[in-house]
C-alpha atoms as one frame of an Amber mdcrd trajectory, in Angstrom:
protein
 146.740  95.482  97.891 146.800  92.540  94.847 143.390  92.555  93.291 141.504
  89.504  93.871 141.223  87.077  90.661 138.277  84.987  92.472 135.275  86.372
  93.581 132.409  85.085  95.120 129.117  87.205  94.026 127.816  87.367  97.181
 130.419  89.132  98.647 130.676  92.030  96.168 127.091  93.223  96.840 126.912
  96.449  98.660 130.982  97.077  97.311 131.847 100.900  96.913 132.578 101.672
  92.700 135.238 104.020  92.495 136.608 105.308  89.214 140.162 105.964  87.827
 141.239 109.144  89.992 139.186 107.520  93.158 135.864 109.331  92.750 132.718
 107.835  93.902 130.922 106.228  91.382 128.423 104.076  93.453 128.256 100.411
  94.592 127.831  97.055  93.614 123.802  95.579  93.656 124.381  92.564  91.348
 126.186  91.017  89.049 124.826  90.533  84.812 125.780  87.241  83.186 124.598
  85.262  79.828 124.058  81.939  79.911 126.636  79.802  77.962 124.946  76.862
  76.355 125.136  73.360  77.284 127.450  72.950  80.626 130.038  75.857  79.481
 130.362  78.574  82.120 128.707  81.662  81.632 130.333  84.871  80.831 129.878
  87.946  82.787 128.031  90.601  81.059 128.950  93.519  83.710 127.695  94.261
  87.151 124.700  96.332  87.987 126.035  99.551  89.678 123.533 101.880  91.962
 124.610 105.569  92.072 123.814 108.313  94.648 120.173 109.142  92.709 119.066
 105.336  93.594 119.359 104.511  89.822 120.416 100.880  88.846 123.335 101.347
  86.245 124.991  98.866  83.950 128.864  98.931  83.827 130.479  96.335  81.496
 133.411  94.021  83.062 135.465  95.215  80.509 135.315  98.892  82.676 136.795
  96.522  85.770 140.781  97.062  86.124 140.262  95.545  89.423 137.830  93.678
  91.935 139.426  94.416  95.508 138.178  92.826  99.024 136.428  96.258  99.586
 135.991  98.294  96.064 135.299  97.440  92.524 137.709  99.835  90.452 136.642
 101.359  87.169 139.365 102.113  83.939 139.198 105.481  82.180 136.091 106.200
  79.697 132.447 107.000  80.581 129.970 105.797  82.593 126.566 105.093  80.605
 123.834 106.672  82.719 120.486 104.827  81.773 118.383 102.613  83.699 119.497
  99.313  83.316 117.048  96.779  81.898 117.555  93.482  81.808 117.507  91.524
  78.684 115.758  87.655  78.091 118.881  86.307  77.901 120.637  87.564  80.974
 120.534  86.267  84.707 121.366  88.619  87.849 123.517  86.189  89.942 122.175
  87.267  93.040 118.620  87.834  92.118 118.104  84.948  90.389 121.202  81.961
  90.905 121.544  82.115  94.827 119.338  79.515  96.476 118.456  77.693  93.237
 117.733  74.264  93.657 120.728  72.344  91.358 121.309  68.373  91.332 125.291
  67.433  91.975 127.130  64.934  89.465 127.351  62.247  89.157 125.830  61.374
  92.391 122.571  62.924  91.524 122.724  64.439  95.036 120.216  67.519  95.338
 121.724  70.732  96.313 120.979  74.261  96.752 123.298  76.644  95.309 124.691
  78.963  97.837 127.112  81.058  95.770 128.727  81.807  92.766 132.150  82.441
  92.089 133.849  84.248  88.716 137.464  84.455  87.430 138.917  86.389  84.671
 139.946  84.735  81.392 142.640  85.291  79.486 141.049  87.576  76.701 139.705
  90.054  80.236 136.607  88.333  79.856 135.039  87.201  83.123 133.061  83.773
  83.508 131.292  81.998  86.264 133.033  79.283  86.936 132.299  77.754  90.445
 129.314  77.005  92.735 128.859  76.959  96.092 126.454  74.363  97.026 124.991
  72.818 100.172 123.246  69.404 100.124 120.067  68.950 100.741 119.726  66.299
 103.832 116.092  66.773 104.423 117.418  65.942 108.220 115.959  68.852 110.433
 118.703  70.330 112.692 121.498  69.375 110.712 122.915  71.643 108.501 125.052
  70.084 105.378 128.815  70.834 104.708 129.156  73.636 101.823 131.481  72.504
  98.677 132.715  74.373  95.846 132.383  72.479  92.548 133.287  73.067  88.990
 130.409  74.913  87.431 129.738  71.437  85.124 129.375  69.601  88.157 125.883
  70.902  88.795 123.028  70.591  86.618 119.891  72.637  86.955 121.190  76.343
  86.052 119.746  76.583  82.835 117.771  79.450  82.042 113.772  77.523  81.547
 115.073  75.326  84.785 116.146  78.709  86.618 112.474  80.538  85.506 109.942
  77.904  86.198 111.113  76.200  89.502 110.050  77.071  93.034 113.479  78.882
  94.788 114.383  79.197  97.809 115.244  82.907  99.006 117.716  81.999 102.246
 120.720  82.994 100.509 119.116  86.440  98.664 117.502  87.272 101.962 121.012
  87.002 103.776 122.104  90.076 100.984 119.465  91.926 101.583 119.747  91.922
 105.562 122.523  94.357 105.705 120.419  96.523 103.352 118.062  99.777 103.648
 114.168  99.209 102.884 114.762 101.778 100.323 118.221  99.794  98.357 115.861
  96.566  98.988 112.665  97.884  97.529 115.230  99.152  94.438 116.480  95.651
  94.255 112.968  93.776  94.261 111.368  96.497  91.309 114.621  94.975  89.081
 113.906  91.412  89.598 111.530  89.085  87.517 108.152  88.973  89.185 108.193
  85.725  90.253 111.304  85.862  92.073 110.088  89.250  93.497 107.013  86.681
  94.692 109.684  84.584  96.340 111.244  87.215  98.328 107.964  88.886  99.543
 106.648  85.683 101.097 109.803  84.791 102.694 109.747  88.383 104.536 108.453
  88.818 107.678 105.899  91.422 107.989 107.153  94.421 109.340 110.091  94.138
 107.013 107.678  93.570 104.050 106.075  96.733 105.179 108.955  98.553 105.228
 109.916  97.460 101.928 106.447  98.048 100.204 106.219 101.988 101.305 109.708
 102.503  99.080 108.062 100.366  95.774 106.826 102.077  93.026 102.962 102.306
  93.043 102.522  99.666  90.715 104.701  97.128  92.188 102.742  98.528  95.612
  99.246  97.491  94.055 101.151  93.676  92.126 102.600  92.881  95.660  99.334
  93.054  97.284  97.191  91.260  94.410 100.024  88.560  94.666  99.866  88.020
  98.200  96.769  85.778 100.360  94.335  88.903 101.601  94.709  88.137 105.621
  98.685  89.001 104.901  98.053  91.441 102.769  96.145  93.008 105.412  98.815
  92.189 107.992 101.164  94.124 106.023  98.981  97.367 105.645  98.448  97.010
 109.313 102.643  97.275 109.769 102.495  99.887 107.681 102.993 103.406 108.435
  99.054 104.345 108.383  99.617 106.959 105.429 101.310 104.856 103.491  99.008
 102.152 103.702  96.272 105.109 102.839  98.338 106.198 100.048  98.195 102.284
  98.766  94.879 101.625  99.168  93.581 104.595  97.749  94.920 103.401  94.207
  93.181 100.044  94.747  89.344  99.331  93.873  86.440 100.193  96.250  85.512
  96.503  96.374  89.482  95.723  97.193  90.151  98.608  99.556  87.315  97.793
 101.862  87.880  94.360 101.716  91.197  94.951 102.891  89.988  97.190 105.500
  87.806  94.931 107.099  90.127  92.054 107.218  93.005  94.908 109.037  92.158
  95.015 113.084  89.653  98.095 113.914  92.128  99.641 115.941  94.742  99.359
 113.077  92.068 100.271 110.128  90.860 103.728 112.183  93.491 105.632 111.281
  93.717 104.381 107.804  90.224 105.673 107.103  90.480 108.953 108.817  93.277
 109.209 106.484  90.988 108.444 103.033  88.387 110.753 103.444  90.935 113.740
 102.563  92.236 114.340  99.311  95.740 113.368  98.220  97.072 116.781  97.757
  96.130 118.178 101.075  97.390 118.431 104.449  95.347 115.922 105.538  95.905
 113.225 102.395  99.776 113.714 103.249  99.852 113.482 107.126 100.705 110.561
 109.291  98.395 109.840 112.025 100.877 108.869 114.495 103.182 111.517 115.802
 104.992 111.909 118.509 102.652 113.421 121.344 103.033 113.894 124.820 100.683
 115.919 127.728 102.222 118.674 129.169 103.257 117.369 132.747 105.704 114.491
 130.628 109.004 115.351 131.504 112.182 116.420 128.720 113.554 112.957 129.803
 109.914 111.131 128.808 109.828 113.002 125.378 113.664 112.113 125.009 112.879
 108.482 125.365 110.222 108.299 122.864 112.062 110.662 120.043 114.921 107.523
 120.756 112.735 105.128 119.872 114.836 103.867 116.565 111.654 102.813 114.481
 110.321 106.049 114.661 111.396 108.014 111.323 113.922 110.583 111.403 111.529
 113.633 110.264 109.093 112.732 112.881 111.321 112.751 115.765 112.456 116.662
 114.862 109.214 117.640 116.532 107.435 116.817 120.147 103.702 118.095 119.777
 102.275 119.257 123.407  98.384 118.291 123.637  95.817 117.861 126.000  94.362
 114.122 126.835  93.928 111.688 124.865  97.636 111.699 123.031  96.276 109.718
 120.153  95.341 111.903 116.824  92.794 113.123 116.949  94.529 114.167 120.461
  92.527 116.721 123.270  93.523 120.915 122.634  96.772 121.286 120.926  99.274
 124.164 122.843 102.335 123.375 121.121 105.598 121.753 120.182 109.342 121.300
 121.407 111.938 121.103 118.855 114.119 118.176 119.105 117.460 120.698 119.850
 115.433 122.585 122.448 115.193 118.944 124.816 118.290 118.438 124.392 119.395
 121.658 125.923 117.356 121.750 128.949 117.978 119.472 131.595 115.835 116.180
 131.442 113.544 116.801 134.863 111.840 120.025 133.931 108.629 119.520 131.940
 108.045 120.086 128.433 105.541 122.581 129.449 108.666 125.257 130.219 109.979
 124.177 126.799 107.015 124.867 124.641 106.702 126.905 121.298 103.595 128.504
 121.086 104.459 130.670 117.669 105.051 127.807 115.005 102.094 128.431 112.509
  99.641 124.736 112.039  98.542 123.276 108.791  94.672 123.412 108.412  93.848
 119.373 107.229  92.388 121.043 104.032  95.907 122.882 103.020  96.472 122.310
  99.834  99.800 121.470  98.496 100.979 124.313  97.211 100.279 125.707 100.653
 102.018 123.066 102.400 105.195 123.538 100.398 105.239 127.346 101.198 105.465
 126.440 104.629 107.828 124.164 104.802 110.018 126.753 102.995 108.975 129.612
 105.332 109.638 128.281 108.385 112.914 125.701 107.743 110.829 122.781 109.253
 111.470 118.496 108.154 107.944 118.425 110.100 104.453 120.468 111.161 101.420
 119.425 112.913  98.210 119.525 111.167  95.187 120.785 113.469  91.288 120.338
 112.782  88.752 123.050 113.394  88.317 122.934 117.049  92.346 122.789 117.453
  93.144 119.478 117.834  95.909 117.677 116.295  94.775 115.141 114.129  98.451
 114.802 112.175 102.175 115.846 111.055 103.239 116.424 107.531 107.149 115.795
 107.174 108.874 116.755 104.642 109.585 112.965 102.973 106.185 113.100 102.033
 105.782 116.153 100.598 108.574 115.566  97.952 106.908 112.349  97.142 104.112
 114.526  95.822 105.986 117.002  94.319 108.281 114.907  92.424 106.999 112.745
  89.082 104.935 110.280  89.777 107.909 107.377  88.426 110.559 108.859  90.167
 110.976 105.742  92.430 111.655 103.439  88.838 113.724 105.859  86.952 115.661
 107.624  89.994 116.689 111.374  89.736 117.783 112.943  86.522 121.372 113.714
  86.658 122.100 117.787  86.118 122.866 119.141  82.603 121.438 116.048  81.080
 124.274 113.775  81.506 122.206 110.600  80.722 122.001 111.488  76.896 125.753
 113.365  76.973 127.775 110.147  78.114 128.404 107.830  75.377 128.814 103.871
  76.117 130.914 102.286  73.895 130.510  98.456  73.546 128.352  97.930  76.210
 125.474  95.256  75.650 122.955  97.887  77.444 123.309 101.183  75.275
């Protein structure tokens, strides 16, 4: 297949990388460029790569041989492994161009710019040469035409106009819809903070949520200082209740209870249940809201809620088996059915037949160390967490025990690669060495 010689940014993010012999490099989460001064078209820089580890990578266009309708293809050489970092003179195309507001000549007509198209030079360079753009009618219902335009036919991309004005987020938020919570929250953490602002506002709240429990802590506690306190507390309440402890636990007394109060009670409960143990326990690491059924349910009626396709993957491994009330902290705990065990038996008999009554419980106060060893012994993504008078008031899955056990920045800097391959690949030429 011809490689393609125009190429709309848009349309590249989320494109596989693949290097010279057709390994797997990673895939496409923006594209770098400078600024050219006055009207001249911007060159691209390079493209912002993520690889397997979740780290943001900058390749250099000069590494392109080809941009295809499905891959970006690298040339021969190495591939620099350190975090990319944006410099003061750069833009990300898609973080910071799409939806800008731009004014058309000569009419003067205001626009918003909808996309951005580059071509190769020449010399292999790569500039940004046209704009998508859709007028702004101000009509409601009607939506404008769309028309590609010479890059100097727009004014209002320069890098002070492109910094301090209001954007819109339609266009970004139409990227990021085909994206993992995780790959989004990786994308936000790289853009400038008030374009990360932008994009937080414009989410709806249980996608915000989602987003906010894969940020780095600090971007956690900046998101929710940024944002008015009722949806700040709307948010917590979408989140899952031990991330939302896990949040506001880094914030101030006077903030966390604030907070707290301003969440519903029957939303807030949990959370503070969850706060009174320590971090590095059992209890600190739990969620309050597993899966939990009485034991005249059926296979089918467990079935049904493991299916239920917001419920996260480690949590559905496990069925716990309690007395009334199902809510943690639930009546006398008996036991648990393993997700392979109700799919074996047939879907009328009740969970009851199906029960395992030897799987070892977490004590709340279990200390890490503890918690790992378990997990280990007994193979398990997830384990109920029992009080003193055997009730379950919890599950620990496994997710959240490597976010304890791995450095506290892993969720900025991504995973080291093995042998040290960041500082043993060189990166000839590139602006980001």
């Amino acid at each position: 297949m011809a490689p393609v010689t125009r190429v709309f940014a848009a349309r590249m993010a989320g494109l596989a990388v693949f290097g010279p012999d057709g390994e797997s490099i990673g895939r496409v989460r923006d594209v770098v460029a400078a600024l050219g001064v006055g009207r001249q078209p911007p060159r691209v820089l390079g493209l912002v790569l993520e690889i397997p580890t979740r780290r943001r990578i900058f390749v250099p266009m000069l590494r392109v041989t080809s941009i295809e309708p499905n891959a970006v293809v690298l040339g021969t050489g190495t591939v620099n492994l350190r975090k990319f970092g944006q410099r003061p003179n750069e833009l990300l195309v898609l973080g910071q161009l799409l939806d800008a507001r731009v004014t058309v000549l000569p009419s003067e007509a205001p626009a918003t710019l909808v996309d951005v198209a580059m071509e190769p030079t020449r010399t292999r360079d790569w500039q940004l040469t046209k704009v998508a753009v859709r007028e702004r009618t101000g009509r409601l219902g009607r939506r404008a035409p769309t028309h590609v335009l010479d890059w100097d036919q727009v004014r209002g991309l320069g890098f002070a106009e492109l910094t301090g004005q209001p954007q819109g987020v339609q266009q970004l938020l139409a990227v990021f819809d085909a994206m993992r919570a995780v790959d989004v929250a990786s994308a936000l953490h790289e853009l400038p903070a008030k374009r990360r602002y932008e994009v937080a506002e414009a989410l709806d709240d249980e996608r915000l949520a989602d987003v906010v429990e894969e940020l780095p802590e600090e971007d956690q506690k900046d998101l929710v200082a940024h944002l008015d306190e009722q949806r700040a507390a709307d948010v917590l309440e979408a989140m899952n209740p031990d991330d939302a402890a896990d949040l506001l636990a880094e914030l101030s007394e006077v903030d966390k209870d604030r907070l707290l109060g301003l969440m519903a009670p029957e939303e807030s409960a949990p959370v503070r249940r969850l706060l009174e143990y320590s971090a590095d326990t059992a209890g600190g690491l739990m969620t309050s809201e597993p899966v939990v059924v009485t034991p005249d349910a059926t296979i089918a009626e467990a079935l049904a809620m493991v299916r239920n396709p917001d419920l996260p993957v480690a949590l559905a491994s496990l069925v716990f088996v309690c007395r009334a009330p199902t809510a943690t902290p639930t009546g006398r705990y008996l036991g648990c059915v393993h997700i392979q065990r109700l799919l074996r038996e047939p879907p009328s008999i009740l969970v009851a037949a199906a029960l395992d009554t030897d799987l070892a419980s977490l004590p709340a106060d279990a200390p890490l160390p503890e918690v790992t060893r378990y997990f280990a012994a007994y193979n398990l993504v997830c384990g109920p967490v029992l009080d003193d008078e055997e009730h379950l008031v919890g599950a620990v899955t496994v997710d959240d025990v490597l976010d304890h056990l791995l450095p506290e920045n892993w969720r900025e800097s991504g995973l080291p690669e093995p042998g040290g391959a960041e500082e043993q690949v060189p990166n000839p030429g590139a602006p980001h060495a």
